[in-house]
C-alpha positions in Angstrom: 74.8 -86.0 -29.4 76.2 -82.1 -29.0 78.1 -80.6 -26.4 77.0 -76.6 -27.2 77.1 -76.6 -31.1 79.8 -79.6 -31.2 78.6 -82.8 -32.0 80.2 -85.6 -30.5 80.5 -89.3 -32.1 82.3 -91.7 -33.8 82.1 -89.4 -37.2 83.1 -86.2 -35.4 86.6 -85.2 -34.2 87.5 -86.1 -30.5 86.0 -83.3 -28.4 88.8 -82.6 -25.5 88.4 -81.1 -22.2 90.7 -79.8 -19.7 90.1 -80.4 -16.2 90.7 -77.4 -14.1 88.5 -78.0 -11.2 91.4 -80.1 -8.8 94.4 -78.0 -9.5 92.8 -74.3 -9.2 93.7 -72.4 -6.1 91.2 -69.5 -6.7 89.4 -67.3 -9.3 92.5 -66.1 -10.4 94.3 -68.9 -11.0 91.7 -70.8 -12.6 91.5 -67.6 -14.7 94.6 -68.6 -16.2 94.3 -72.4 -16.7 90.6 -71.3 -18.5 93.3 -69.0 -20.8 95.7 -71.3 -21.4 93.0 -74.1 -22.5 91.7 -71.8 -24.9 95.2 -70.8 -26.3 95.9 -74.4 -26.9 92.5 -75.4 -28.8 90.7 -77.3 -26.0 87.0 -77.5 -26.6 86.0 -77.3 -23.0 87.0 -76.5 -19.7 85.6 -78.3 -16.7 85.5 -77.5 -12.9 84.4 -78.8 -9.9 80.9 -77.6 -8.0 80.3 -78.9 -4.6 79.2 -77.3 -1.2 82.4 -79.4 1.4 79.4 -79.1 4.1 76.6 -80.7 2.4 79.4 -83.6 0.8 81.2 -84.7 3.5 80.1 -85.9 7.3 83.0 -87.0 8.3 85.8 -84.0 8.7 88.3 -86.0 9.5 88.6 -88.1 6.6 92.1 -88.5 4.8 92.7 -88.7 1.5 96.1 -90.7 -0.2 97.8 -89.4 -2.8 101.3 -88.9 -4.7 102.6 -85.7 -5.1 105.9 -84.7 -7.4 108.9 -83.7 -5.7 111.3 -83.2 -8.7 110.5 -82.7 -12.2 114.3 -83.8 -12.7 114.7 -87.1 -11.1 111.1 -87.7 -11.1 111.2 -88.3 -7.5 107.0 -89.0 -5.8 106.3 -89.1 -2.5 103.2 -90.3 -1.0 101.2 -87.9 1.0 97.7 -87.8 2.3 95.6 -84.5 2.7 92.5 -84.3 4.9 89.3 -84.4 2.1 87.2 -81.8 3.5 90.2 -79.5 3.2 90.4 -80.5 -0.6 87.0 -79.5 -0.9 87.0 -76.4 0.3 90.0 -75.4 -1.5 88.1 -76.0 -4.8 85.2 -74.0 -3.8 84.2 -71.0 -4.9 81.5 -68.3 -4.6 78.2 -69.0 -7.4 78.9 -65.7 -8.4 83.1 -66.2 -8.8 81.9 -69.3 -10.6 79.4 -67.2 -13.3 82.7 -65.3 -13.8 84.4 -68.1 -15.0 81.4 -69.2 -17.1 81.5 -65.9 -18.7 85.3 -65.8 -18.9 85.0 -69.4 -21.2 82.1 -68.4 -23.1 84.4 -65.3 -24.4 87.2 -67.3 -25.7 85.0 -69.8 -26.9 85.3 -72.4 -24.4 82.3 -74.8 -23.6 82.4 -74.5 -19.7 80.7 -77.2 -17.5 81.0 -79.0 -14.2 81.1 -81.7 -11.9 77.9 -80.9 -9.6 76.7 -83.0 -6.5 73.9 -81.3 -4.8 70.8 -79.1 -5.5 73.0 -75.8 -5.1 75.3 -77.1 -8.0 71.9 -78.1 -10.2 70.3 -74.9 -9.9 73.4 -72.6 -10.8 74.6 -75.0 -13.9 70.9 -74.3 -14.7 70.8 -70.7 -14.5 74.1 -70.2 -16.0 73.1 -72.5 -19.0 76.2 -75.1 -18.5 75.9 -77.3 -21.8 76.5 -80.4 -19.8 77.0 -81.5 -16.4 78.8 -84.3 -15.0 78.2 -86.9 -12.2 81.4 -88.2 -10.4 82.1 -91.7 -10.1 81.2 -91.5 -6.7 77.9 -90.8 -7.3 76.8 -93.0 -9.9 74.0 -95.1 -7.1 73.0 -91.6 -6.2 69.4 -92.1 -7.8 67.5 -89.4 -6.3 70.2 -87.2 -7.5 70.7 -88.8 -10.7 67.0 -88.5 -11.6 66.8 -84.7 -10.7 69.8 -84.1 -13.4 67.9 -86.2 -16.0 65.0 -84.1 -16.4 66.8 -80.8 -17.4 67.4 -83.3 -20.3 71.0 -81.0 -20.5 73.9 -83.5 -21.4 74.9 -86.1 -18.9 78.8 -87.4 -18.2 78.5 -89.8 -16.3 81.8 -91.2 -15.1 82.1 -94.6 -13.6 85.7 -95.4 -12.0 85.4 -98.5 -9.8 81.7 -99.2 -11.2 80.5 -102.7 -12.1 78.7 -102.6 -15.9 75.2 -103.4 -13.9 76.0 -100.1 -11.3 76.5 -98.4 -14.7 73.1 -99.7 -16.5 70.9 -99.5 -13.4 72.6 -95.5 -13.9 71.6 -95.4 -17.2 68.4 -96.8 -16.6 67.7 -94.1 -14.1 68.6 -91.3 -16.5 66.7 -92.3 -19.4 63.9 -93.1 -17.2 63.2 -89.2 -17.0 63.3 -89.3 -20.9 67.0 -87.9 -21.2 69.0 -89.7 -24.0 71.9 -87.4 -23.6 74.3 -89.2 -22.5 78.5 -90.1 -22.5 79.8 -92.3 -20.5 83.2 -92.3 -18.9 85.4 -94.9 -18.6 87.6 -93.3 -15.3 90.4 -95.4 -13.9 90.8 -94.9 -10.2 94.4 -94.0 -8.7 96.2 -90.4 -8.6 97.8 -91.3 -10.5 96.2 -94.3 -11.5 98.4 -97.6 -12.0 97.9 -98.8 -15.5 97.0 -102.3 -14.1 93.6 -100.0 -13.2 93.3 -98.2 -16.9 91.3 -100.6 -18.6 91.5 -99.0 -22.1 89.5 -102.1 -23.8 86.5 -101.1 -21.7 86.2 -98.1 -24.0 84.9 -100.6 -26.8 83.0 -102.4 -24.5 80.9 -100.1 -23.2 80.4 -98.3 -26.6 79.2 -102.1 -27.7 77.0 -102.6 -24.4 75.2 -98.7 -24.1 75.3 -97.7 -27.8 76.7 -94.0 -26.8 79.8 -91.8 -26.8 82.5 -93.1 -24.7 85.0 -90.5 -22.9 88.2 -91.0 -21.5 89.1 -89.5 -18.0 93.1 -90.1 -17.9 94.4 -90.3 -14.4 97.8 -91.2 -15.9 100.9 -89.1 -16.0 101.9 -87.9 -19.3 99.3 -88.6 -22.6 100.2 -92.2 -24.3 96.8 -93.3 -22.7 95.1 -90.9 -24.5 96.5 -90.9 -27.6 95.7 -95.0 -27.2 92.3 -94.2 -26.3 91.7 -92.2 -29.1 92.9 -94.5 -30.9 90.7 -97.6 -29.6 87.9 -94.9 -30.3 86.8 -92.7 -27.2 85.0 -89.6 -28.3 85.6 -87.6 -25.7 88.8 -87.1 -24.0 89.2 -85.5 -20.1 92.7 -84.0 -19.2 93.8 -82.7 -16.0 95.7 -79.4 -16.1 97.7 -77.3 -14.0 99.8 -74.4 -13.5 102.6 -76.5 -12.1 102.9 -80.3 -11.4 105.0 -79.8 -8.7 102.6 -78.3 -6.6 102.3 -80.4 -3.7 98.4 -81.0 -4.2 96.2 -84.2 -5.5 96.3 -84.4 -9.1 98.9 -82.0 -9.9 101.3 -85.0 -10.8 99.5 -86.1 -13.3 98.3 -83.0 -15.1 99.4 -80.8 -18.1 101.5 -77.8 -17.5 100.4 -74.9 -19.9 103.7 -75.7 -22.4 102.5 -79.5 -23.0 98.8 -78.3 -23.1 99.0 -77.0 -27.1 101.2 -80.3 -28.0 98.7 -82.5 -26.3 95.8 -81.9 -28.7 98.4 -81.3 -31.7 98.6 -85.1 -31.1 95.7 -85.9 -30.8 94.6 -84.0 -34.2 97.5 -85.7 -35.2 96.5 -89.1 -34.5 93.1 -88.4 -36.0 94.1 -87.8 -39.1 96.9 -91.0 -38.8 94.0 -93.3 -38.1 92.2 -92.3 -41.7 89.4 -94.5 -42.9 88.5 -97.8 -42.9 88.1 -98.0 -47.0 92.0 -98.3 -48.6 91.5 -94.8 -50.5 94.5 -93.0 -52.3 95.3 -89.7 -53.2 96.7 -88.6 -56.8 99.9 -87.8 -55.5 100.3 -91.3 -53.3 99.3 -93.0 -56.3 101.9 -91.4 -58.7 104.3 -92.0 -56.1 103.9 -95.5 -56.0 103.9 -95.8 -59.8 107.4 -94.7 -59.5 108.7 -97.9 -57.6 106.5 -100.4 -59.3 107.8 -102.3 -62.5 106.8 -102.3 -66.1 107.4 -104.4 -68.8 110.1 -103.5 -70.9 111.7 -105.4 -74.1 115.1 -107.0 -73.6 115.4 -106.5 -77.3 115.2 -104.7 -80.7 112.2 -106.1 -82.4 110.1 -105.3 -85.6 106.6 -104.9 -85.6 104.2 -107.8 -86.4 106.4 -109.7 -83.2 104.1 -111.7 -81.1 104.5 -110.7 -77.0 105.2 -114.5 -76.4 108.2 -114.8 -78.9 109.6 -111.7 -77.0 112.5 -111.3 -74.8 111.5 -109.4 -71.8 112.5 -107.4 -68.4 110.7 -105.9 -65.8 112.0 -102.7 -64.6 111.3 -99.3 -62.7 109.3 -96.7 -63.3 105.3 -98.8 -63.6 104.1 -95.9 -65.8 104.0 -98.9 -68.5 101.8 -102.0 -68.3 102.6 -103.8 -65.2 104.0 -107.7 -64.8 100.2 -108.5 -63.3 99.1 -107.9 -67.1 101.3 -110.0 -68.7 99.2 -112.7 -69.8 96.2 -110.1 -71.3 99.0 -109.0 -74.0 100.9 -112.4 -74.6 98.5 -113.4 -77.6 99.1 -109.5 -79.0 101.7 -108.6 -81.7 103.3 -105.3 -81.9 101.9 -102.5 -84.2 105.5 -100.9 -84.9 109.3 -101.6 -84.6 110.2 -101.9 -80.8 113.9 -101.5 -79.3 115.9 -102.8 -76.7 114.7 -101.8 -72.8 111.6 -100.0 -74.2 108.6 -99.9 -71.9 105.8 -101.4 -73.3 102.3 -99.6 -73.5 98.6 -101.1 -74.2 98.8 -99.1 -77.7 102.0 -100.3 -78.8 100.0 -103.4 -80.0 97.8 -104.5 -82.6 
């Protein structure tokens, strides 16, 4: 399936997208994080669309989280933050969000969101979002569900604490509005998450069960989950960024500050390339190379031609640019076609 003109699959590199939409504290700052995704090669950039009034009844919900004290002693402390609060941090005006659309579409940056009501559905829509995504949370939100589907635009569907039937009867939903385009993500819960919770085998098992493109929503500090999961085979990879992990908010511990942000996807390229093909292929230069440490027949001796390869004294010696030991017994029966000397390497044509 594509994500704006970038196909994404098991053929096609990893498509990576930095999540901004937890760590922004504003247009401008969120300005910046869309800049430094681009800078570093990212292929999207993702945000967070929700109206606080219309998500949450309950004002006085808390939320849990850990936050980093010290970046040198790695010190965490566990805080909680009241959730509406969160919410309304994140949000923004429609039209500070079509800045930010506009913003990523001039450096080149697919932008698309997390939505959760009608609001969200109708601005993704009249900005032209490539793909919208549907939080974990939501993923027995039918009605909801079924209103996304038909604009047949790109689904992520992410399914943290999920059970595989929650997840089909989701599916089920989607494609029931005749929308095929679909990724699933496999989300561990947590922030961070514990990697008790991450799962990472789930990625081939629900490729195997749903036949689509996986994605990877790390919740983990640092990127060794990722790089695994790329290498387990997620097509899509979801990384939280920020300006500062310090910052005493959810999810800042366990994002990417703008110096590891360029390194992250230069291992990931990396590890693309690492994992090669499935077929043992060489190139010319790996194949001279390893001509250079085989062995080749050699003779121990001086003989004259008319010798018989069996009546010969040989070694078996360094460089193989001769015949090799595994081709002995095709030239035993041969005789030699000219006078040979002592640790000469032996060649096809050297023989009658």
């Amino acid at each position: 399936m594509k994500i704006g003109k970038k196909f994404i699959g098991d053929n096609y590199p990893c498509f990576i997208t930095f999540e901004a939409g937890a760590t922004h504290d504003g247009i401008e700052s969120a300005k910046k994080l869309i800049k430094y995704s681009a800078d570093a090669g990212a292929d999207a950039v993702k945000f967070q669309i929700f109206d606080p009034d219309e998500l949450i009844a309950d004002k006085n919900m808390e939320f849990e989280f850990d936050i980093l004290i010290s970046k040198e002693t790695n010190e965490i402390k566990k805080v909680s933050e009241n959730l509406y609060d969160i919410f309304v941090r994140r949000s923004l005006s429609f039209e500070e969000w079509a800045e930010l659309k506009d913003f990523s579409d001039n450096l080149g940056l697919t932008f698309f969101a997390t939505i959760g009501d009608e609001l969200g559905l109708d601005f993704v829509k009249k900005v032209g979002c490539h793909s919208i995504k549907i939080a974990s949370a939501d993923v027995n939100y039918f009605p909801f569900l079924k209103e996304v589907a038909k604009t047949n635009t790109s689904i992520q569907l992410d399914t943290g604490n999920s059970t595989i039937g929650e997840i089909a009867e989701a599916i089920d939903i989607i494609k029931g509005e005749g929308n095929q385009n679909i990724i699933i993500h496999n989300c561990p819960s947590g922030y961070p998450a514990n990697p008790t919770s991450i799962n990472l085998k789930m990625i081939k098992s629900l490729k195997n069960i749903f036949e689509c493109p996986i994605a990877y929503s790390d919740h983990s500090v640092g990127f060794d989950m990722d790089i695994a999961a790329v290498a387990i085979g997620a097509n899509l990879l979801e990384k939280t960024i920020t300006l500062d992990r310090t910052t005493p908010r959810v999810e800042h511990i366990m994002s990417l500050e703008p110096d590891d942000m360029k390194n992250f996807i230069n291992k990931i390229r990396e590890i693309e390339i690492a994992m090669g093909s499935s077929r043992r292929v060489f190139t010319s230069d790996e194949k001279q190379k390893r001509l250079k440490v085989r062995r080749s027949i050699f003779s121990a001796l001086d003989y004259k031609k008319g010798t018989y390869v069996k009546d010969m004294k040989l070694k078996y010696k360094r460089p193989g640019y001769g015949i090799p030991p595994s081709n002995l017994d095709i030239i035993l029966d041969k005789k030699l076609n000219k006078d040979i000397f002592a640790n000469q390497i032996l060649h096809i044509n050297d023989f009658e």
